[in-house]
PyMOL Python script that loads the backbone (N, CA, C, O; Angstrom):
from pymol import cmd

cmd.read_pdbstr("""\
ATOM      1  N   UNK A   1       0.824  -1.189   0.000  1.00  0.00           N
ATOM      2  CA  UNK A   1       0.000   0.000   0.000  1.00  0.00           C
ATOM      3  C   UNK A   1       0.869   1.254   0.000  1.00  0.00           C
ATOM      4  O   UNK A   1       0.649   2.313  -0.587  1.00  0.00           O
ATOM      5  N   UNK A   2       2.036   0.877   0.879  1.00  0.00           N
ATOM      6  CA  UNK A   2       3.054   2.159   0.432  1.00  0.00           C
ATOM      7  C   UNK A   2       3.690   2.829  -0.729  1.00  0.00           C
ATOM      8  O   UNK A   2       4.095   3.974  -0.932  1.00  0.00           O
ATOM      9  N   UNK A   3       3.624   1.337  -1.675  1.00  0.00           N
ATOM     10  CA  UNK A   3       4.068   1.960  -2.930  1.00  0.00           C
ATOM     11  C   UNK A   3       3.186   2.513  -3.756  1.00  0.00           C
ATOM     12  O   UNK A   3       3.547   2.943  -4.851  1.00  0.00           O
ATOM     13  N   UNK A   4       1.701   2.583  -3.271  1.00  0.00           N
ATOM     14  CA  UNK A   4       0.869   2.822  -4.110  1.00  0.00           C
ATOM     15  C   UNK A   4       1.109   4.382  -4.139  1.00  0.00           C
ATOM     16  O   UNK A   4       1.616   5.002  -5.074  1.00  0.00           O
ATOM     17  N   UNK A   5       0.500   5.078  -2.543  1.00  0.00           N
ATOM     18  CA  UNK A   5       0.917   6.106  -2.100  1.00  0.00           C
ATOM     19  C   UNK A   5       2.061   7.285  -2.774  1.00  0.00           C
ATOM     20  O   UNK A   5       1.983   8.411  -3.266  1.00  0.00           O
ATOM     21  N   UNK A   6       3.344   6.099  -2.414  1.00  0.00           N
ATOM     22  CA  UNK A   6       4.887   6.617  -3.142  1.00  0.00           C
ATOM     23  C   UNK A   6       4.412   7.042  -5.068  1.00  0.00           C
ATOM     24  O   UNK A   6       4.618   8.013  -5.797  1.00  0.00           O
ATOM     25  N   UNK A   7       3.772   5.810  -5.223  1.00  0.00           N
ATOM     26  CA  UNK A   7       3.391   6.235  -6.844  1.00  0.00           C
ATOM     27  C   UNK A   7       2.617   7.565  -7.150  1.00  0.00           C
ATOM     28  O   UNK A   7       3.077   8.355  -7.974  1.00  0.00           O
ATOM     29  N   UNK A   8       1.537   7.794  -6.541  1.00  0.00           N
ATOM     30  CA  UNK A   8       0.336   8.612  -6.445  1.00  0.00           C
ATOM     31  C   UNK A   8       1.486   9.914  -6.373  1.00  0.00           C
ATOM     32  O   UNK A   8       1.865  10.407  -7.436  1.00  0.00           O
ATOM     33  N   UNK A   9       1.945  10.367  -5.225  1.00  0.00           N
ATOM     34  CA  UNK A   9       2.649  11.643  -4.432  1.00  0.00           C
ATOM     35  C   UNK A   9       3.679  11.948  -5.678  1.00  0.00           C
ATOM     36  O   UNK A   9       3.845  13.139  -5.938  1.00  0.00           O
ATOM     37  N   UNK A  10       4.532  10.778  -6.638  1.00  0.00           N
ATOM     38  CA  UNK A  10       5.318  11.161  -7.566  1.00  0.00           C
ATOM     39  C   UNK A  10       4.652  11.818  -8.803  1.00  0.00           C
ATOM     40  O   UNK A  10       5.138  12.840  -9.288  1.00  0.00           O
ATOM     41  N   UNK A  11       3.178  11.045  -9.480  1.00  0.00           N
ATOM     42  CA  UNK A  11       2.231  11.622 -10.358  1.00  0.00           C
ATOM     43  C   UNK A  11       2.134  13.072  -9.892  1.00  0.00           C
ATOM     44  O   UNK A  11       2.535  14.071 -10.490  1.00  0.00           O
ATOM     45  N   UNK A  12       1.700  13.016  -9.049  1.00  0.00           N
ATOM     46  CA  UNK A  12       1.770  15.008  -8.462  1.00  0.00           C
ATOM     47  C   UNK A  12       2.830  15.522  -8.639  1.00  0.00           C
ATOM     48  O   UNK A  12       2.823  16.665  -9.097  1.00  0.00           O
ATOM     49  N   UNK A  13       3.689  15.085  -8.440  1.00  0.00           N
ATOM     50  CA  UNK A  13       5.235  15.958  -8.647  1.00  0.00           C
ATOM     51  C   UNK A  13       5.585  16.379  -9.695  1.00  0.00           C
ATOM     52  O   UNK A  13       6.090  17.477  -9.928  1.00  0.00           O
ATOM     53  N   UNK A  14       5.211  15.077 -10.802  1.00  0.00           N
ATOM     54  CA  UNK A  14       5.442  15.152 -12.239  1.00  0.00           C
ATOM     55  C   UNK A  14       4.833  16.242 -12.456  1.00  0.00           C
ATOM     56  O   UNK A  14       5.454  17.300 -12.560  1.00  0.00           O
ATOM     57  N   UNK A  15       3.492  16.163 -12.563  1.00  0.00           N
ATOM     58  CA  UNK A  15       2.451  17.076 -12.626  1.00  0.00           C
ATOM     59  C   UNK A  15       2.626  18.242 -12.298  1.00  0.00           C
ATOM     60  O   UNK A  15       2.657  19.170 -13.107  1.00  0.00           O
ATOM     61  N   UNK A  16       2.717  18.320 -11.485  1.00  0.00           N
ATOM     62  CA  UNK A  16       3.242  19.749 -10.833  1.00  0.00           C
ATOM     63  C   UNK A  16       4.381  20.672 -11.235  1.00  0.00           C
ATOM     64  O   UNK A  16       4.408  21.898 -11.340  1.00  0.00           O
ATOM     65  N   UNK A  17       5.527  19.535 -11.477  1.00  0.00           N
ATOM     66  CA  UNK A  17       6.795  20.369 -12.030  1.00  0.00           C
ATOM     67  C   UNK A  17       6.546  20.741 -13.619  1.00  0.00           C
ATOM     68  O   UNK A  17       7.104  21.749 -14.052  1.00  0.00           O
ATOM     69  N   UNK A  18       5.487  19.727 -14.744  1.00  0.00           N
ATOM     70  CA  UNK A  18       5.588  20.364 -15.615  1.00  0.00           C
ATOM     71  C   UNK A  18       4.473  21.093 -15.737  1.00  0.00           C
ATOM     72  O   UNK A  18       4.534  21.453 -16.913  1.00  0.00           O
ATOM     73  N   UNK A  19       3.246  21.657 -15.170  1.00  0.00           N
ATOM     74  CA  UNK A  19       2.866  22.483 -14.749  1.00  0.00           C
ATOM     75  C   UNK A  19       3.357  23.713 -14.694  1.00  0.00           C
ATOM     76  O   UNK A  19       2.846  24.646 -15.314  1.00  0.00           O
ATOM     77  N   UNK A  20       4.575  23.845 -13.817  1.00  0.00           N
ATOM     78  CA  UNK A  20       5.006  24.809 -13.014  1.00  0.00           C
ATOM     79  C   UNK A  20       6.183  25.413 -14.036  1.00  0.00           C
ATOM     80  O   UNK A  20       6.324  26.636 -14.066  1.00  0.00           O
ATOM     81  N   UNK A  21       7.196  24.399 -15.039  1.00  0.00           N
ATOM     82  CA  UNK A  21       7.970  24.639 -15.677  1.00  0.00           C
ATOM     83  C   UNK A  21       7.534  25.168 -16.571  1.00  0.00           C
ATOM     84  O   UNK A  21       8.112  26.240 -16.750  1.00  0.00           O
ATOM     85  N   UNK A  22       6.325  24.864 -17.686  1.00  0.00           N
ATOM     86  CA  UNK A  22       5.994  25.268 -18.847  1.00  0.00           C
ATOM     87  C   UNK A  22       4.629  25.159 -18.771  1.00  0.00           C
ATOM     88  O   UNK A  22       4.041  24.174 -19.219  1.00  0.00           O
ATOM     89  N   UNK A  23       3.923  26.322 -18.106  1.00  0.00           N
ATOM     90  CA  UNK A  23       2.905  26.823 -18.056  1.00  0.00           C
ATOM     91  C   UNK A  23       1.674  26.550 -19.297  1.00  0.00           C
ATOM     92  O   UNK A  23       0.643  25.879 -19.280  1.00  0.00           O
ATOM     93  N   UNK A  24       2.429  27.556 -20.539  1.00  0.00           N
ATOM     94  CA  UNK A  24       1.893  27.474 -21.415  1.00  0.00           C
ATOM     95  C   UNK A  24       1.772  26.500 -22.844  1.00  0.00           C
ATOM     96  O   UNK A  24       0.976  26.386 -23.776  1.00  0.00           O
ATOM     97  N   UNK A  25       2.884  25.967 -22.474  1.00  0.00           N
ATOM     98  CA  UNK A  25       2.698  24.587 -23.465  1.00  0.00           C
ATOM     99  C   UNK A  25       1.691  23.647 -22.683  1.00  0.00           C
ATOM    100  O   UNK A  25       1.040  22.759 -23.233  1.00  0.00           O
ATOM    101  N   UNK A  26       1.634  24.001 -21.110  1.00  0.00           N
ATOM    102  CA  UNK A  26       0.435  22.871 -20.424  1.00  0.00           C
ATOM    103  C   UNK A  26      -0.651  23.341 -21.067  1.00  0.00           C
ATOM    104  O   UNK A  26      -1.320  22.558 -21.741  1.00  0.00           O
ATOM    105  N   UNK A  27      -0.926  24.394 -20.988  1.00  0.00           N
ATOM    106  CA  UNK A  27      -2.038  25.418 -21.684  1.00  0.00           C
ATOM    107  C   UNK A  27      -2.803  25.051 -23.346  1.00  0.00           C
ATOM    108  O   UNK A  27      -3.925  24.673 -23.684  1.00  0.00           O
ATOM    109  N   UNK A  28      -1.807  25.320 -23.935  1.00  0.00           N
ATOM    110  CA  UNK A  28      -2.164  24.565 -25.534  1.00  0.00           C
ATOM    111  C   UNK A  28      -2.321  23.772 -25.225  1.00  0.00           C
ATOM    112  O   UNK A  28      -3.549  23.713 -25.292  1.00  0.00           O
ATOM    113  N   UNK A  29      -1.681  22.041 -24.477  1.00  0.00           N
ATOM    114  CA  UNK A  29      -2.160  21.098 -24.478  1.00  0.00           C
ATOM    115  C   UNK A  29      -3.886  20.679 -23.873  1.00  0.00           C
ATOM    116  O   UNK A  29      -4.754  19.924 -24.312  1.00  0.00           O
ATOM    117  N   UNK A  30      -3.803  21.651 -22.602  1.00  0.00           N
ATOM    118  CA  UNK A  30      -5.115  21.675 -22.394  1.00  0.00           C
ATOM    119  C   UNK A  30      -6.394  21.949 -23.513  1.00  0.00           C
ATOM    120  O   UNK A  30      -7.447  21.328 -23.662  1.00  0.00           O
ATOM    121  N   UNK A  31      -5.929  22.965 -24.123  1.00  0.00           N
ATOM    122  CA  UNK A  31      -7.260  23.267 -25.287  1.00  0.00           C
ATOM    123  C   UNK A  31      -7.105  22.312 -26.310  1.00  0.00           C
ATOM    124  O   UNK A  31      -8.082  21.708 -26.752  1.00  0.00           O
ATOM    125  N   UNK A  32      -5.863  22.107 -26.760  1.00  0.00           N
ATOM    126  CA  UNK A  32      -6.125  21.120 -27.636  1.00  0.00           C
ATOM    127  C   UNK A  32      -7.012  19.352 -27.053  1.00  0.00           C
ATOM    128  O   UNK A  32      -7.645  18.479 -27.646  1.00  0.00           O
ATOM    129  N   UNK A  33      -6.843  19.437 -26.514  1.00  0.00           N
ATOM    130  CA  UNK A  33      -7.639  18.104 -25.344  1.00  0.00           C
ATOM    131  C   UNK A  33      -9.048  18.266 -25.445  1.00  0.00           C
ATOM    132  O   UNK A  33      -9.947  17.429 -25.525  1.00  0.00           O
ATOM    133  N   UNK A  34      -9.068  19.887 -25.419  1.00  0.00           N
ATOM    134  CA  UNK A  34     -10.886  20.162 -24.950  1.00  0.00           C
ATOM    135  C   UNK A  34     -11.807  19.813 -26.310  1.00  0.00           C
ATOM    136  O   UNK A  34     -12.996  19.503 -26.379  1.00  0.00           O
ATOM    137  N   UNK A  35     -10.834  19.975 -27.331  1.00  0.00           N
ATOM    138  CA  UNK A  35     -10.926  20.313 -28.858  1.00  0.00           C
ATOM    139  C   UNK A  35     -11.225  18.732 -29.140  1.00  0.00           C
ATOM    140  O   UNK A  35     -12.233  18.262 -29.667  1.00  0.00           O
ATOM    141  N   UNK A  36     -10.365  18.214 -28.772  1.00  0.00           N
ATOM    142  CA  UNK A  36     -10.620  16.350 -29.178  1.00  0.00           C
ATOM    143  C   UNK A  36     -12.159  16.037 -28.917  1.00  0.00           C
ATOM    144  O   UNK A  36     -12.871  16.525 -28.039  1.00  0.00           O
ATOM    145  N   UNK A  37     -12.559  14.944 -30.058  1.00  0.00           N
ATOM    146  CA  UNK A  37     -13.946  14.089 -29.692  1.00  0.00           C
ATOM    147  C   UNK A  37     -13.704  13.327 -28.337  1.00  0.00           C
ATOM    148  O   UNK A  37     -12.646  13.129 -27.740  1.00  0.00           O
ATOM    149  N   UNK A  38     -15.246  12.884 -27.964  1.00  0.00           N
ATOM    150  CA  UNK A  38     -14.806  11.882 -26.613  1.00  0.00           C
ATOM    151  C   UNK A  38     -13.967  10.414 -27.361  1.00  0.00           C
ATOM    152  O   UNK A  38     -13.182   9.725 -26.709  1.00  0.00           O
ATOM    153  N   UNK A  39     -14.185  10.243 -28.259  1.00  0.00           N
ATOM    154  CA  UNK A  39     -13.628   8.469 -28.396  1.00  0.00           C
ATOM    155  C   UNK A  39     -11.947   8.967 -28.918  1.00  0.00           C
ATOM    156  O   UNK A  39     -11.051   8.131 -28.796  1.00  0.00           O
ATOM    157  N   UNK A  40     -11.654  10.225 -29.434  1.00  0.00           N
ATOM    158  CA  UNK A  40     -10.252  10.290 -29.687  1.00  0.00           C
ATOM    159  C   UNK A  40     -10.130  10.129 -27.840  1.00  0.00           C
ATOM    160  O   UNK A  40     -10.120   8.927 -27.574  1.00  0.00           O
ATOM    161  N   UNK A  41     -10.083  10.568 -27.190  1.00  0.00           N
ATOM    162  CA  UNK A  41      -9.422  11.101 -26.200  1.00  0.00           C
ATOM    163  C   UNK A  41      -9.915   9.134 -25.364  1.00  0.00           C
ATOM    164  O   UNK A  41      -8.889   8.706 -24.835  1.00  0.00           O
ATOM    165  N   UNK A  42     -10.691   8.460 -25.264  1.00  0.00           N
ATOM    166  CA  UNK A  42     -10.471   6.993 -24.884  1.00  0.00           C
ATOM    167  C   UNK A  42      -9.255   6.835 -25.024  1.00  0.00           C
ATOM    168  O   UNK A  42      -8.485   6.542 -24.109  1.00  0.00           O
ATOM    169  N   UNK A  43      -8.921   7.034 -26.324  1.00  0.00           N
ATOM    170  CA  UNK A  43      -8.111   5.963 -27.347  1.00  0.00           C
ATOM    171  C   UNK A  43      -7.067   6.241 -26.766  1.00  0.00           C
ATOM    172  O   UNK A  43      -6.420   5.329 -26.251  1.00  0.00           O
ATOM    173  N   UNK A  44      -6.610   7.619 -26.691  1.00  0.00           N
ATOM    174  CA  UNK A  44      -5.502   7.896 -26.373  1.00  0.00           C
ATOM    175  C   UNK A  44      -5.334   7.647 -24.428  1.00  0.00           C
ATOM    176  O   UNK A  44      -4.284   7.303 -23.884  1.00  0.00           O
ATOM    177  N   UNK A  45      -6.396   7.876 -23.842  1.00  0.00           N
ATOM    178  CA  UNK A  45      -6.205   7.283 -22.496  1.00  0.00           C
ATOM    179  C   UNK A  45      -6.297   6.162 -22.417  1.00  0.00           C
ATOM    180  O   UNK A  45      -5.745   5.828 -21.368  1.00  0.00           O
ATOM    181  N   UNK A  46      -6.845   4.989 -23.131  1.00  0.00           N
ATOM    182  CA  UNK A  46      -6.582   3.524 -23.036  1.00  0.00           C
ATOM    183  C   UNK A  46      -4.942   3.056 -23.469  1.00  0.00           C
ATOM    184  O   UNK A  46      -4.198   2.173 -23.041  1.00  0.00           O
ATOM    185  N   UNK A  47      -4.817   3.925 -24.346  1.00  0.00           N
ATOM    186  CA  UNK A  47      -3.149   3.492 -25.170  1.00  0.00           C
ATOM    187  C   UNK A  47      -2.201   3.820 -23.760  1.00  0.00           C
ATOM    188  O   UNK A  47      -1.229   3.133 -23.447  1.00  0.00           O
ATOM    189  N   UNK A  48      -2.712   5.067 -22.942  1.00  0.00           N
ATOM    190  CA  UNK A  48      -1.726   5.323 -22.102  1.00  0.00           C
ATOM    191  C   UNK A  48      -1.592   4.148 -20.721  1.00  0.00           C
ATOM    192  O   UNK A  48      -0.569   3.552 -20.382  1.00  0.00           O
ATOM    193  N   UNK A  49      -2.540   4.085 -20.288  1.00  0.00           N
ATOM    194  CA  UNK A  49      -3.180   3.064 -19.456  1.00  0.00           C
ATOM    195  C   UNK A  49      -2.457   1.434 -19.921  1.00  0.00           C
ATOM    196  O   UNK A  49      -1.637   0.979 -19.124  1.00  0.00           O
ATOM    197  N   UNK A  50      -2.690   0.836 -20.837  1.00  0.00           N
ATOM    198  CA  UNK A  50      -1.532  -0.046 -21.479  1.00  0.00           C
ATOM    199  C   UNK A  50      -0.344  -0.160 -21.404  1.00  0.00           C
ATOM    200  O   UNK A  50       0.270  -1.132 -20.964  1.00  0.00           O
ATOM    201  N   UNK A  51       0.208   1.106 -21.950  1.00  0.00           N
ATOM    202  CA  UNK A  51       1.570   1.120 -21.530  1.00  0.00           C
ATOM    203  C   UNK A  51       2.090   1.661 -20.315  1.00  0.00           C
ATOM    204  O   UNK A  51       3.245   1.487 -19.925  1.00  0.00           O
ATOM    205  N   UNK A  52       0.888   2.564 -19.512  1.00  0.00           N
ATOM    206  CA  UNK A  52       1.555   1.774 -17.544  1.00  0.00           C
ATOM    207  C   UNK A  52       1.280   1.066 -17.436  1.00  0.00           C
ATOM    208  O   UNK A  52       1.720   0.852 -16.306  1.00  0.00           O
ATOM    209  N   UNK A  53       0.508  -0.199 -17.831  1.00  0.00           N
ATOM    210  CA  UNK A  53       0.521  -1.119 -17.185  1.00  0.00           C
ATOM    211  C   UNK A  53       1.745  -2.362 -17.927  1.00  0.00           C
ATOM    212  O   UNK A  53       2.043  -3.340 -17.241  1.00  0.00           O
ATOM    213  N   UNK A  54       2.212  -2.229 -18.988  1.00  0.00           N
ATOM    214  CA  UNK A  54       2.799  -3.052 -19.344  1.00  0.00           C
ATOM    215  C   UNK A  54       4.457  -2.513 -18.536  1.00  0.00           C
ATOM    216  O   UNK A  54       5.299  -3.278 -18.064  1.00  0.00           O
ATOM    217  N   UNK A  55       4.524  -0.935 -18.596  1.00  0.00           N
ATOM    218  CA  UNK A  55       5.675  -0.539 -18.233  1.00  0.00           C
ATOM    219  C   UNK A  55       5.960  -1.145 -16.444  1.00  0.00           C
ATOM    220  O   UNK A  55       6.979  -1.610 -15.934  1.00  0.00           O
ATOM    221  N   UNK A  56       4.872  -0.939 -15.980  1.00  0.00           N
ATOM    222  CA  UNK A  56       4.926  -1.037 -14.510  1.00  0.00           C
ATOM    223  C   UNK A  56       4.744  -3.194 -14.029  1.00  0.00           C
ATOM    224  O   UNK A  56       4.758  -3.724 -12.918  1.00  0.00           O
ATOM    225  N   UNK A  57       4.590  -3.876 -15.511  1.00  0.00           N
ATOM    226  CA  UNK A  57       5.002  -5.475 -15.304  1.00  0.00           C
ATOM    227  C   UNK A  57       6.311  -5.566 -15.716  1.00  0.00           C
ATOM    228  O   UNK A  57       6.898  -6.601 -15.402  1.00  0.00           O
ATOM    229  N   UNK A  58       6.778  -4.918 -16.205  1.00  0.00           N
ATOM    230  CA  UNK A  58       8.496  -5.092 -16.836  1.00  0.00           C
ATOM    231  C   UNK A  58       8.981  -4.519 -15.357  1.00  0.00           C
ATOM    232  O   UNK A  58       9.783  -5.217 -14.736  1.00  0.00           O
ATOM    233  N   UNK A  59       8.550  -3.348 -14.803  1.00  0.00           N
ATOM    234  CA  UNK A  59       9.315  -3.224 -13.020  1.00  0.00           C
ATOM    235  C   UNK A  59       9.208  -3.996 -12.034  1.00  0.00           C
ATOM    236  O   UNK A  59       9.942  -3.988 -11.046  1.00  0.00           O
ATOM    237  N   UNK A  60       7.918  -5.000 -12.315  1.00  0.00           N
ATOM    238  CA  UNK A  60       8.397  -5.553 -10.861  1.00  0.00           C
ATOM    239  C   UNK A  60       8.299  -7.050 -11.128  1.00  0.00           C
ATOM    240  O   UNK A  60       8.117  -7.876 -10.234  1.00  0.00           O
ATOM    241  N   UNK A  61       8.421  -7.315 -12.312  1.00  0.00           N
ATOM    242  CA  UNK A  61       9.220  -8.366 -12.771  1.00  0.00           C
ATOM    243  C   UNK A  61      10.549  -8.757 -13.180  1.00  0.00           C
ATOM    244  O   UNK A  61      10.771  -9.915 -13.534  1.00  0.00           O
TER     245      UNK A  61
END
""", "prot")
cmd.dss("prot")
cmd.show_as("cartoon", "prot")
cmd.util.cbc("prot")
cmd.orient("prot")
């Protein structure tokens, strides 16, 4: 359960630092996101979702 935690608190960090670093490229990315249909934006959150999960069986295997 700790590593879940440890995982979660690092997503924020990420988040946060590129947030914090490049404001406005977060910015375009945001509108361009808003701009996407709902099934583009699945696709692309299922593709991502896949590859954490395949990335995160290659770590603790």
């Amino acid at each position: 359960m700790t590593d879940l935690w440890a995982a979660l608190a690092l997503v924020a960090v990420l988040e946060g630092l590129a947030l914090f670093a490049f404001p406005n490229v977060w910015r375009r990315a945001a509108e361009q996101l808003l701009a996407m249909p709902p099934q583009q934006l699945r696709l692309i959150g299922g593709a991502i979702l896949i590859g954490g999960l395949v990335a995160l069986y290659f770590v603790r295997h």
